[in-house]
C-alpha positions in Angstrom: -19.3 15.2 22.8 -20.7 12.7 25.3 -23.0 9.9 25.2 -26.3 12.1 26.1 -25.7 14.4 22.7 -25.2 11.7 20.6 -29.0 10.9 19.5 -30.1 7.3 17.6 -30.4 8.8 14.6 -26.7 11.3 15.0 -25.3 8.1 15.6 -26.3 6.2 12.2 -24.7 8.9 10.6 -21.7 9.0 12.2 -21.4 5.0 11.9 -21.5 5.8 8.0 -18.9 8.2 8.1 -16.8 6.2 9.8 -17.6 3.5 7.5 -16.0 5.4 4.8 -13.0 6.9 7.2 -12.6 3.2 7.2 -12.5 2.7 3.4 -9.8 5.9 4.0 -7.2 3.8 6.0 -6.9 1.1 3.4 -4.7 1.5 0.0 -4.7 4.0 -2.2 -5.6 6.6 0.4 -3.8 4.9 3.3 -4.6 7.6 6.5 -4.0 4.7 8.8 -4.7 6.9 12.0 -8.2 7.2 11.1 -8.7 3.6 12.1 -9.6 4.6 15.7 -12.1 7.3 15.0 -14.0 5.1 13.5 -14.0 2.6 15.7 -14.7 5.6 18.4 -17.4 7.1 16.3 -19.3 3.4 16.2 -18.7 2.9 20.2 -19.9 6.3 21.1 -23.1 6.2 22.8 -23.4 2.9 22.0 -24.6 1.7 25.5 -27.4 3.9 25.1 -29.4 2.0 21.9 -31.7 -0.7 22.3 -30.3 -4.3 20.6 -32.4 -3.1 17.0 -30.8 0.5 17.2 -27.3 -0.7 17.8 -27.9 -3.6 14.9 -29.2 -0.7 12.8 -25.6 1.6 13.7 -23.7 -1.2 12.7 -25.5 -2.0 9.5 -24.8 1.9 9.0 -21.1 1.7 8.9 -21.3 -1.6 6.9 -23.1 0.0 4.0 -20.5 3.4 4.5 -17.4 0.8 4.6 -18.0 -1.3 2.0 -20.4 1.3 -0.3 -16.8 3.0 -0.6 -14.8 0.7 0.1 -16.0 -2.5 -2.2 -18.6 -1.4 -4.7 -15.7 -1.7 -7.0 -17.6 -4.8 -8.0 -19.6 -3.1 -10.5 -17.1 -3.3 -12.7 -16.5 -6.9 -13.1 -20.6 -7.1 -12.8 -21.1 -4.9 -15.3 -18.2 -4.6 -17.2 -16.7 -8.4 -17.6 -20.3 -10.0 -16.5 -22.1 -8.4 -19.4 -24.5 -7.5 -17.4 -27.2 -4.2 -17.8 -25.9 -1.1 -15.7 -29.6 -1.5 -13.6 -29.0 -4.8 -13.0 -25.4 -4.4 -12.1 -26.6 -1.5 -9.5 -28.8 -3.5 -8.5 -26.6 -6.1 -7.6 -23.7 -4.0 -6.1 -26.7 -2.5 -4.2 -27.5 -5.9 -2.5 -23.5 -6.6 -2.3 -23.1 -4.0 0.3 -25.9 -4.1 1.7 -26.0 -7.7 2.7 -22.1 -7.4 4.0 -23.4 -4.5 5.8 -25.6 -7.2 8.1 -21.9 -9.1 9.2 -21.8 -5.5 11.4 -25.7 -5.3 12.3 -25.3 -8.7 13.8 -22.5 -8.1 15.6 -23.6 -4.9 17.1 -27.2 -5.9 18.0 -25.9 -9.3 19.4 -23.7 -7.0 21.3 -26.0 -5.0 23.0 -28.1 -8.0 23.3 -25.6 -9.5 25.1 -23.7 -6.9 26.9 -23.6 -4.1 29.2 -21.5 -0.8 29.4 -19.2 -2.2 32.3 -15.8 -2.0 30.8 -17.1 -1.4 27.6 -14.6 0.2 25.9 -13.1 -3.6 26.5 -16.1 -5.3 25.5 -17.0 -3.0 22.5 -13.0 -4.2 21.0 -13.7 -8.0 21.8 -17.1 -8.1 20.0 -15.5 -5.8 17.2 -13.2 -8.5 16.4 -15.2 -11.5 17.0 -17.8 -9.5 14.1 -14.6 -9.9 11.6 -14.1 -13.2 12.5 -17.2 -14.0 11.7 -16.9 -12.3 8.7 -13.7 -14.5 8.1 -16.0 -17.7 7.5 -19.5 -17.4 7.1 -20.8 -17.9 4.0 -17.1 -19.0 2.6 -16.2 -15.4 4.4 -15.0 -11.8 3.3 -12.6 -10.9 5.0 -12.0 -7.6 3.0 -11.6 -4.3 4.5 -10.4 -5.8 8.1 -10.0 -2.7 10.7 -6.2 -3.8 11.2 -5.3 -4.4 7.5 -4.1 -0.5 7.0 -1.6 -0.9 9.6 0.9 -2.9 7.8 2.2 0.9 7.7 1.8 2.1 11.0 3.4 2.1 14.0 1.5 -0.4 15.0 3.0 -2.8 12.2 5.4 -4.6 14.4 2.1 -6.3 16.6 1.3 -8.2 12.7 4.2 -11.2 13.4 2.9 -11.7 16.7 -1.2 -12.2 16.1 -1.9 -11.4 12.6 -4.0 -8.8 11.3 -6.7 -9.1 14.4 -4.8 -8.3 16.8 -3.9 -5.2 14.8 -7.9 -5.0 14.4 -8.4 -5.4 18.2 -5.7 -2.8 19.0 -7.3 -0.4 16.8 -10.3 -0.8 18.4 -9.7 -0.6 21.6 -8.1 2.6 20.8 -11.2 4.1 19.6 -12.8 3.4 22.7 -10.2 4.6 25.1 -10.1 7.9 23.0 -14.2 8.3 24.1 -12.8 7.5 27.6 -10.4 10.2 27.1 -13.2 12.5 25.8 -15.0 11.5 28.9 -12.3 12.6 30.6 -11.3 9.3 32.1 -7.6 10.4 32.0 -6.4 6.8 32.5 -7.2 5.8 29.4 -4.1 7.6 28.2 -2.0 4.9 29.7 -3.6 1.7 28.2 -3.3 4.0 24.4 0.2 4.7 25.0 1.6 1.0 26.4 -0.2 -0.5 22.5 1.4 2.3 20.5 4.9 2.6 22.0 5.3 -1.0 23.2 6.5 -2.0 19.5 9.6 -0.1 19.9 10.1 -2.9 22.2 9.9 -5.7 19.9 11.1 -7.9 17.6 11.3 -6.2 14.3 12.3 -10.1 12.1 11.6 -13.3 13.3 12.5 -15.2 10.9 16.0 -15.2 9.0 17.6 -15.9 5.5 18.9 -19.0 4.7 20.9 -20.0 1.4 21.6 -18.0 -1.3 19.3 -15.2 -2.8 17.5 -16.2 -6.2 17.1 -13.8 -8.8 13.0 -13.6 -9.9 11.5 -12.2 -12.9 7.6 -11.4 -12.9 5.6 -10.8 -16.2 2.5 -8.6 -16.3 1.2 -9.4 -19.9 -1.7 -6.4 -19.5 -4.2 -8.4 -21.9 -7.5 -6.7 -22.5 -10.2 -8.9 -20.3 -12.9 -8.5 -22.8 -10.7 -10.5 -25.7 -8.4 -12.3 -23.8 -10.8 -15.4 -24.1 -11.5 -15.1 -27.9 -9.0 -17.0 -30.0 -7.2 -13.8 -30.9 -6.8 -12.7 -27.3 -5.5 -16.2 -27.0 -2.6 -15.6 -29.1 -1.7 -12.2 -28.0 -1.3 -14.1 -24.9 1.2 -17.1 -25.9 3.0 -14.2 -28.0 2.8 -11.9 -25.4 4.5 -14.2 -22.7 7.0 -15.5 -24.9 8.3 -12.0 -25.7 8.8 -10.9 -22.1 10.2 -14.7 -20.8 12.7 -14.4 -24.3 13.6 -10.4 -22.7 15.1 -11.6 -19.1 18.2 -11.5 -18.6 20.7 -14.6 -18.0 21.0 -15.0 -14.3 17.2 -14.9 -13.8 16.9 -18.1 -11.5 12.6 -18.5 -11.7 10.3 -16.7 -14.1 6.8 -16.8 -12.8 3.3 -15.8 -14.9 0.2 -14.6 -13.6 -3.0 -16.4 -12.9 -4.6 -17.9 -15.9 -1.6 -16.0 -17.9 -2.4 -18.2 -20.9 -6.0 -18.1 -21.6 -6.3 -22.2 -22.3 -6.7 -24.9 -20.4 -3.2 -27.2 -19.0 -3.4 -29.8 -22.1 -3.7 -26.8 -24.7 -1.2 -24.6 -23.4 1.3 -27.6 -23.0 3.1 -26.8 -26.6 3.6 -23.7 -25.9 5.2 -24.0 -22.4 7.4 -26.4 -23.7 8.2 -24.3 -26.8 9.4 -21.5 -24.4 11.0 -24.0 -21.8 13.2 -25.0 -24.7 14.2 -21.7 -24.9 15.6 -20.9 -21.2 18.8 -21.4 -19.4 19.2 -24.6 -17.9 18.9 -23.5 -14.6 15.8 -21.5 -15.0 12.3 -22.4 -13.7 8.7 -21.7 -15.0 5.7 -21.4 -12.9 2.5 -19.8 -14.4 -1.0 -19.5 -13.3 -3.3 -21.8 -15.6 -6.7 -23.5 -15.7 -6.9 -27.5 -15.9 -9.3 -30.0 -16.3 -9.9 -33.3 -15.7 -11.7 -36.5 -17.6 -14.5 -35.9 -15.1 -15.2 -32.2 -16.5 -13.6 -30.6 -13.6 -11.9 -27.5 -13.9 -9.3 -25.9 -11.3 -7.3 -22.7 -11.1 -4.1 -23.6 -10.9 -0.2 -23.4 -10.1 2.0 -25.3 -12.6 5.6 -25.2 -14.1 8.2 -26.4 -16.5 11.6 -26.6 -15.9 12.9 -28.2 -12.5 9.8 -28.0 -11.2 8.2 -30.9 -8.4 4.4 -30.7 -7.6 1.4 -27.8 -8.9 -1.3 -26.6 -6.6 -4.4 -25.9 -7.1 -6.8 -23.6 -5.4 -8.5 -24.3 -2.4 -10.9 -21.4 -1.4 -12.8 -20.4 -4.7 -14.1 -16.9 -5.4 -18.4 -17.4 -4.4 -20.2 -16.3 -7.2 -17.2 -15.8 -9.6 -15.3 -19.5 -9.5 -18.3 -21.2 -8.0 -22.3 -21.0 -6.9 -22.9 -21.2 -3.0 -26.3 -22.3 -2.5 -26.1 -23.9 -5.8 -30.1 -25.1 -5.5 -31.4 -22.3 -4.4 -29.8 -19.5 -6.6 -29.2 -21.7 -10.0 -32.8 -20.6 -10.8 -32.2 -16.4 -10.6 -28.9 -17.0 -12.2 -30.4 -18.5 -14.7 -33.3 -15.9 -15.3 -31.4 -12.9 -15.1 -28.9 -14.6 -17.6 -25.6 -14.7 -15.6 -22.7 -16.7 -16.2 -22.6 -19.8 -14.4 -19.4 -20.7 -12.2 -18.1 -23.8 -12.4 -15.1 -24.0 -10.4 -13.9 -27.1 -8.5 -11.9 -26.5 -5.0 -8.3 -28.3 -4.7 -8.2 -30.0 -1.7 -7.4 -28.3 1.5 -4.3 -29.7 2.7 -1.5 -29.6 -0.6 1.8 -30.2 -0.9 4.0 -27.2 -1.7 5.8 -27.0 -4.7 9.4 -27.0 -5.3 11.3 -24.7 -7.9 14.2 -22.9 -8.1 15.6 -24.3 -4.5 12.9 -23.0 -3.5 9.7 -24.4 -1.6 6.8 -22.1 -2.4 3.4 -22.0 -0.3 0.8 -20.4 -3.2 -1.8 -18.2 -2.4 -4.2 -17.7 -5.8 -6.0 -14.2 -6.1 -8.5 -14.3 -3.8 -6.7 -16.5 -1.4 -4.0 -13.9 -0.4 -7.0 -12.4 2.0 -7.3 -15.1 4.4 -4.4 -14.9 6.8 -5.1 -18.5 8.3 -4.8 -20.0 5.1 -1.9 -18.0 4.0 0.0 -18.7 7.3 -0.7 -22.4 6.9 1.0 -22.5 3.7 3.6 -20.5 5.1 4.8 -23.2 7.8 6.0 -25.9 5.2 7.5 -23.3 2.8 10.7 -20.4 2.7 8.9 -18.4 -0.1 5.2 -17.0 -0.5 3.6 -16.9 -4.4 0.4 -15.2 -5.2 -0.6 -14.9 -8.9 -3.4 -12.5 -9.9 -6.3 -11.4 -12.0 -7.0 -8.2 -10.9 -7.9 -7.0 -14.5 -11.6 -7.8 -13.3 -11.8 -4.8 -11.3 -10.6 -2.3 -13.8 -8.3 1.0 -12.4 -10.9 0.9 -9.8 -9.0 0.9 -6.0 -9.9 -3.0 -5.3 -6.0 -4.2 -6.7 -4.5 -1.8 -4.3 -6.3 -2.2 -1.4 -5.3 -6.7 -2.5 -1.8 -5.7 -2.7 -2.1 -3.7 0.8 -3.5 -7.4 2.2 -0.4 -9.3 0.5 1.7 -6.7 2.2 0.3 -8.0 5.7 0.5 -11.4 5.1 4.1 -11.0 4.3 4.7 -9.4 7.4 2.4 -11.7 9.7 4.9 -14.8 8.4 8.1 -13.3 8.1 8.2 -14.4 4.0 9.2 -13.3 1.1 6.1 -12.5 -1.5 6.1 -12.6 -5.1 3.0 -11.0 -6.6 2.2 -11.6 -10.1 -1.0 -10.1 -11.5 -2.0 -9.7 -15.3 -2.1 -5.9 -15.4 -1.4 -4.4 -12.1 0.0 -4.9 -8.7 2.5 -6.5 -9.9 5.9 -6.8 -6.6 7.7 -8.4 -4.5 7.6 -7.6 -1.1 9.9 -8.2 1.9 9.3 -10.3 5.1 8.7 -6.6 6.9 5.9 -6.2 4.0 7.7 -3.7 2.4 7.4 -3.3 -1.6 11.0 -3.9 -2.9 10.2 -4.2 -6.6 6.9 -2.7 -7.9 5.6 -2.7 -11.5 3.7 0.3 -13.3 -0.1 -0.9 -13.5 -1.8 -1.3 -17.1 1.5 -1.8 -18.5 3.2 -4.8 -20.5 6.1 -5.0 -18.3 8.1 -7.3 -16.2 10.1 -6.6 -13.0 12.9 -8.5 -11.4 14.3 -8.5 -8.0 16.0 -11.2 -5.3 14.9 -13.2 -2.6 15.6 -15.1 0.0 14.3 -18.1 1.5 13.3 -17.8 5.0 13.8 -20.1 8.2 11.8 -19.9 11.2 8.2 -18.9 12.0 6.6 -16.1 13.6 4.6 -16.5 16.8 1.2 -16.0 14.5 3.1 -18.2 11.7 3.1 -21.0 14.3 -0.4 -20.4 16.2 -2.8 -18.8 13.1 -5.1 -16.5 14.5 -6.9 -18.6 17.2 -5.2 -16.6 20.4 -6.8 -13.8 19.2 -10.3 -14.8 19.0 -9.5 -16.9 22.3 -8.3 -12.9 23.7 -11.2 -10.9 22.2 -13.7 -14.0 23.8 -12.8 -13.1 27.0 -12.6 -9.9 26.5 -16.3 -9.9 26.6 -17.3 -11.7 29.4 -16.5 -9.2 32.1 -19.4 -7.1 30.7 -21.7 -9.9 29.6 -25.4 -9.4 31.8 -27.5 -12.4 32.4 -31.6 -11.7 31.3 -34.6 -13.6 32.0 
């Protein structure tokens, strides 16, 4: 196929198939190698659209990525947000179809701005600036990155070295060389094969262990969301807990609980900590996901423990819409006539301490924090072990907690860390500085799962530079084929 067969309108529909090809590299489904068709399938013919018809392409594959990709959010709409099945379509509808606009922008801005010299260059550069944008805007998204399915690709070993956007960058620029190759442009075949087979070349650990392993126990309580708040669900919980922190094994050197494990705040749940701390070895540690407040009225998801235990954390980058209200004066009026739940979350500050446990010094990642690999990375510099703790309960046996683990995965392997995972029904792991899944508990199941790990010395070059090199790299990978208009 060349450019002159691929009409406007041949074109939107290919963008929403590859859109959900997309959706079909990430976890459960995990077809990694489909990741350049898409991006091909975007880029073809793509010099041939007006700005409007290459903003109305993009916005295609955006509502075929994340309409099978991310309408999993119905579930917590509908099902956790009591909210009407119309009005939870409704507003899965507008969920996709305003992320859908991070890709019209990008392509029409593209077009706008560029010309088809060298595009299969520029087409990667403004791919991945479009995902950084995505990153931030609007307290950012970053969900469904191009790059993020090859944690398991041969690709994989690129992740230490710039993160999951150069992983998206060299995905998409080999989409475009394979339209090159369709051209038949045969020199494209050299630039595809120096990405794919230059890994073999590098590094496969930056980082190594230092001091002895320590023996980890996560608990997956697998509390029903729709009572875990009532007072009875409340005591399933402390019951619950206890049981599987009472069933580990001597030896186990940190015991760690999921996010908001106990469904009270700090100052309730207190007794009961202490109850169960009274029961462990000496030389066992705590940590549990938990909600405080303060005398203010402020309320934080948080990081705590009992035991030998120095510092907590709390989380920085909330959930929009489910932990807080962006646009708080604008939208507090429709939430409040369609009879939503308010959030009321308060951020922890940006810059936190990490805590200390077990020998250990832990950077915490919260749920939805895991997905932003600046943030994860930054954590990652002052500490030897990764934590995330997890709620995925809100998104039902829907493919959202897999596709979360998948992103853990990377950031493991972006810092060279150990990760412990603990979620309340399912993925519960703990994954290996390569990103590999050591330790893996069954989902919907009250279990628990223990394994070792090892504190890690070093960084990786993207543990010590963040993302920045990238964006710096796909900036002026643009230029060469930006055209100046008057």
């Amino acid at each position: 196929m060349t450019q002159r067969h691929l009409t406007p309108a041949l074109g939107c529909l290919a963008a929403l198939l590859a859109g959900g090809l997309t959706t079909l590299t990430a976890s459960p489904f995990e077809l990694w190698w489909l990741g350049p068709i898409a991006a091909g399938l975007v880029y073809l013919g793509i010099h041939d659209l007006t700005a409007g018809q290459a903003a109305l392409r993009g916005w295609c594959y955006g509502v075929g990525l994340f309409g099978s990709g991310a309408s999993w959010v119905y579930v917590s709409i509908h099902d956790y947000g009591y909210t009407g099945v119309p009005l939870a379509v409704l507003l899965t509808t507008l969920f996709v179809a305003g992320l859908a606009l991070f890709f019209a922008v990008t392509l029409g801005l593209y077009r706008r701005l560029c010309g088809p010299r060298l595009g299969f260059l520029t087409f990667a550069g403004a791919w991945v600036l479009g995902e950084w944008l995505r990153t931030w805007l609007f307290t950012g998204f970053p969900w469904l990155l191009l790059g993020t399915a090859h944690v398991d690709s041969p690709l994989a070993a690129w992740a230490p070295i710039g993160g999951v956007y150069l992983l998206s960058l060299l995905t998409a620029l080999t989409g475009t060389l394979g339209v090159e190759l369709l051209r038949r442009r045969w020199w494209a075949a050299i630039p595809i094969a120096m990405m794919w087979l230059a890994p073999l070349a590098l590094p496969q650990q930056w980082t190594t262990p230092t001091g002895e392993p320590v023996r980890v126990a996560l608990l997956q309580g697998n509390l029903p969301q729709l009572i875990k708040w009532t007072p009875e669900g409340q005591r399933v919980a402390a019951d619950t807990y206890r049981e599987l922190t009472r069933q580990q094994s001597d030896g186990i050197d940190l015991i760690i609980w999921p996010e908001a494990a106990l469904p009270m705040f700090e100052d309730e749940a207190r007794p009961i900590l202490e109850r169960v701390q009274t029961n462990l070895p000496p030389e066992t540690t705590l940590l549990t996901g938990i909600l405080q407040r303060d005398e203010n009225r402020r309320y934080y998801n948080s990081v705590v423990g009992v035991g030998d235990v120095e510092g907590e954390y709390r989380k920085a980058h909330l959930v929009p819409f489910g932990e807080y209200l962006p646009l708080e004066t604008l939208l507090s009026g429709t939430i409040a006539f369609f009879d939503l739940p308010m959030p009321a979350m308060t951020p922890g500050p940006s810059q936190q301490a990490p805590i200390r446990a077990a020998g250990l010094t832990i950077g915490n990642a919260i749920c939805y924090e895991i997905i932003y690999p600046d943030l994860v990375a930054e954590r990652a510099r002052s500490a030897d072990l990764l934590l995330t703790v997890s709620n995925d309960t809100w998104f039902g046996a829907s493919i959202g907690p897999l596709q979360h683990l998948q992103m853990a995965r990377l950031r493991a392997l972006e810092n060279g860390r150990y990760l412990a995972r603990a979620t309340s029904n399912g993925v519960t792991a703990i994954i290996d500085p390569q990103g590999n899944v050591t330790v893996q508990a069954p989902r919907f199941e009250t279990t628990s799962i223990s394994g070792e790990v090892s504190p890690m010395a070093g960084l990786t070059p993207f543990g010590r530079t963040g993302s920045w090199p990238v964006w710096l790299l796909a900036g002026l990978m643009i230029l060469p084929g930006l055209r100046l208009k008057r």
